[in-house]
C-alpha positions in Angstrom: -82.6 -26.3 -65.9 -80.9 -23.4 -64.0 -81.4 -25.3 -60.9 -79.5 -28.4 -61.8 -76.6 -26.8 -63.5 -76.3 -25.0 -59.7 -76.6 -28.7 -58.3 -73.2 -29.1 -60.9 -71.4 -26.2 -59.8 -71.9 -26.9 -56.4 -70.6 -30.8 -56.2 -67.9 -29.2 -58.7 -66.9 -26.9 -55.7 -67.1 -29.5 -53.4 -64.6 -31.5 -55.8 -62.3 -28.6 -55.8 -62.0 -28.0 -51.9 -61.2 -31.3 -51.4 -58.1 -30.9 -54.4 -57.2 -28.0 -51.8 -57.3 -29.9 -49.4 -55.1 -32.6 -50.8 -52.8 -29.8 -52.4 -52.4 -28.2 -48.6 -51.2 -32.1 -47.0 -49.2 -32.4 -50.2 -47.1 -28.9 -49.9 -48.1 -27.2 -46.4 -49.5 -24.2 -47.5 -52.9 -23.4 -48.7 -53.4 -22.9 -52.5 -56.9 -21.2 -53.9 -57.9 -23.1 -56.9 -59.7 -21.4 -59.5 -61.7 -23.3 -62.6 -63.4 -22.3 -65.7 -66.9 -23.2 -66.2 -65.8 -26.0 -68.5 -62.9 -27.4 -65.6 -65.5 -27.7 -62.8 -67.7 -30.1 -65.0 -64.9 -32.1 -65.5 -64.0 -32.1 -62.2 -67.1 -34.4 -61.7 -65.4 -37.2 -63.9 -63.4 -37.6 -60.4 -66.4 -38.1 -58.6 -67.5 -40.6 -61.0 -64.6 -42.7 -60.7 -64.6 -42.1 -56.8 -68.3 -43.7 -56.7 -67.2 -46.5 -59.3 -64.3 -47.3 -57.3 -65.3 -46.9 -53.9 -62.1 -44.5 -53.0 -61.4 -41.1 -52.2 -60.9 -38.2 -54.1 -57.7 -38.0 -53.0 -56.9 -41.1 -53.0 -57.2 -41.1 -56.7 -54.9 -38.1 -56.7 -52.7 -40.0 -55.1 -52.0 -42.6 -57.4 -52.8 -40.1 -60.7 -50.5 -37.1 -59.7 -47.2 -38.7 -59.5 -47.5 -40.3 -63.2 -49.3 -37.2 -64.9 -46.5 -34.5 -63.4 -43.4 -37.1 -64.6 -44.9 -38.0 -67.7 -47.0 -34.3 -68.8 -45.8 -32.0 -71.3 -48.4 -29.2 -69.9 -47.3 -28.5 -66.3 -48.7 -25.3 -65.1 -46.5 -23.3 -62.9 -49.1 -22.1 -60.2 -51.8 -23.5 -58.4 -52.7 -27.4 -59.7 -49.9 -28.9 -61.1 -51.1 -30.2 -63.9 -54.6 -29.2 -66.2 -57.8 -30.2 -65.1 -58.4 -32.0 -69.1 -55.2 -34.4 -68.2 -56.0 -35.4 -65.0 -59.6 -36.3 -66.0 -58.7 -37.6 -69.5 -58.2 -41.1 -70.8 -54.4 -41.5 -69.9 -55.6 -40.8 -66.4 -58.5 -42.9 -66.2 -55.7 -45.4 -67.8 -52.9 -44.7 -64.8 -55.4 -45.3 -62.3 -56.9 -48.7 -63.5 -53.3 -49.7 -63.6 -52.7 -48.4 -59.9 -56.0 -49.7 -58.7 -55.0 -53.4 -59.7 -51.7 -53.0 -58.2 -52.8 -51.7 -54.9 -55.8 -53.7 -54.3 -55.0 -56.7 -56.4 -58.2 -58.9 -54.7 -61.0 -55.5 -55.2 -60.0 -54.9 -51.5 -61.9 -51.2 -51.9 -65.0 -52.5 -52.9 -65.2 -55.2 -50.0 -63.8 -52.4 -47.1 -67.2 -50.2 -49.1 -69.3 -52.9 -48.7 -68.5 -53.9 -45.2 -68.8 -50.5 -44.2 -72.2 -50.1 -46.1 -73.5 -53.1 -44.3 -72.6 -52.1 -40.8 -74.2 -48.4 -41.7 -77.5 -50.3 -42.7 -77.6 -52.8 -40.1 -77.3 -49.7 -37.4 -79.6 -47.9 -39.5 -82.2 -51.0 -39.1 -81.5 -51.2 -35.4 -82.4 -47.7 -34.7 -85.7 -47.5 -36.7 -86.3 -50.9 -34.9 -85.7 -48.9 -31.4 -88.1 -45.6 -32.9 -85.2 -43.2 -33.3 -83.7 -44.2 -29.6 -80.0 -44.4 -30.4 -78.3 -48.2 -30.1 -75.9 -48.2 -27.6 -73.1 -50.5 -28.7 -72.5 -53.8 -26.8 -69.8 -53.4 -23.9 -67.2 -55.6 -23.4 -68.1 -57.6 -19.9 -66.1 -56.4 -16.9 -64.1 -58.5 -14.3 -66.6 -58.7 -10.8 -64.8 -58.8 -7.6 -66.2 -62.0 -6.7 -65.5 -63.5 -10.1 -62.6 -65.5 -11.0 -60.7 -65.7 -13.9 -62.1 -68.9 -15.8 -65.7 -67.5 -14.7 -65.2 -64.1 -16.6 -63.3 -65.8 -19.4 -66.3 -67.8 -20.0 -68.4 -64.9 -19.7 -66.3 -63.2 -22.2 -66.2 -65.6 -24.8 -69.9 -66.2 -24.8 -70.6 -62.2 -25.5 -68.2 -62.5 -28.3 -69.4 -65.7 -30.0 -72.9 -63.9 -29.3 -72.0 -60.7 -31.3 -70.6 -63.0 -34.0 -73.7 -64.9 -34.4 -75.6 -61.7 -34.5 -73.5 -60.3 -37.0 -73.6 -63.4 -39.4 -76.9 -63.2 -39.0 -77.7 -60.3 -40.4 -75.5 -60.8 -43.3 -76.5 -63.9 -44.2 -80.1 -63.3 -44.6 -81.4 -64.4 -48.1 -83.9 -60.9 -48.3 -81.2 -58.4 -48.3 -79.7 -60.2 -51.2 -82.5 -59.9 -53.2 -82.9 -56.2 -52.8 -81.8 -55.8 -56.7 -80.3 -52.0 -56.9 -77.0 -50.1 -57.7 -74.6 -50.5 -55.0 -76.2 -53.2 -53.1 -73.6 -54.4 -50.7 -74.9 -57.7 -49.3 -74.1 -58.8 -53.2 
């Protein structure tokens, strides 16, 4: 039990460095946050919504922030601007649902997440497939002396419709689709 609550506190921390870190871009000057015990385990409400939505934590200070400090009755005068039990309440979670469909109107976030978690599991795939010996990525073909320009042109485009092929592929193989669990990006 004593173990896991640690595991809390600990993701909690990591949650509150990167509010530092947010606060330090944001002002230019380095702020120490401190939380209660009952703060830091709402802090993990923003890593909730940062794993639902596929954004950064800062990112979703960036659209919260601006509303909450206009609109809050309870602004603290030191260190965050706001309490910890607005940003992570309901009017929050509210502000940035709102913000999330009018900044990525299509789900942009969650295709950029799964793009991004395809390509790290196709590299993944290609290095067990290679043992553990690292894939080096494919170079783009260079110009011979005794080549001309149609020559390497021809070259060039072949490489690249060869990458493409590769690429679609790999996505468009029926197994990975029917890999049922949370976050599957080929989906």
């Amino acid at each position: 039990m004593n173990n896991k609550l640690n595991e809390v506190y600990f993701i909690a921390g990591e949650i509150a460095i990167q509010m530092e870190e947010w606060m330090r871009k944001r002002d230019g000057y380095r702020t120490r946050l401190r939380f209660t015990k009952e703060d830091r385990v709402r802090l993990l409400r923003l890593r909730t919504w940062s794993m639902r939505h596929h954004i950064s934590i800062a990112e979703i200070l960036d659209m919260v922030m601006p509303v909450l400090t206009e609109r809050s009755k309870w602004k603290k005068k030191y260190g965050f601007d706001i309490t910890i039990r607005v940003l992570t309440g309901n009017a929050s979670k509210k502000v940035l649902n709102f913000q999330l469909t009018k900044i990525y109107p299509s789900g942009e976030n969650i295709a950029i997440w799964k793009e991004q978690e395809r390509e790290a599991q196709l590299l993944a795939e290609k290095v067990d497939a290679m043992e553990g010996i690292p894939v080096q990525p494919r170079l783009t073909p260079v110009m011979r002396p005794d080549e001309d320009t149609d020559d390497y042109m021809k070259r060039y485009t072949k490489s690249v419709e060869a990458a493409r092929s590769d690429e679609r592929k790999a996505v468009s193989q029926r197994w990975r689709q029917r890999k049922n669990y949370r976050g599957n990006p080929w989906l």
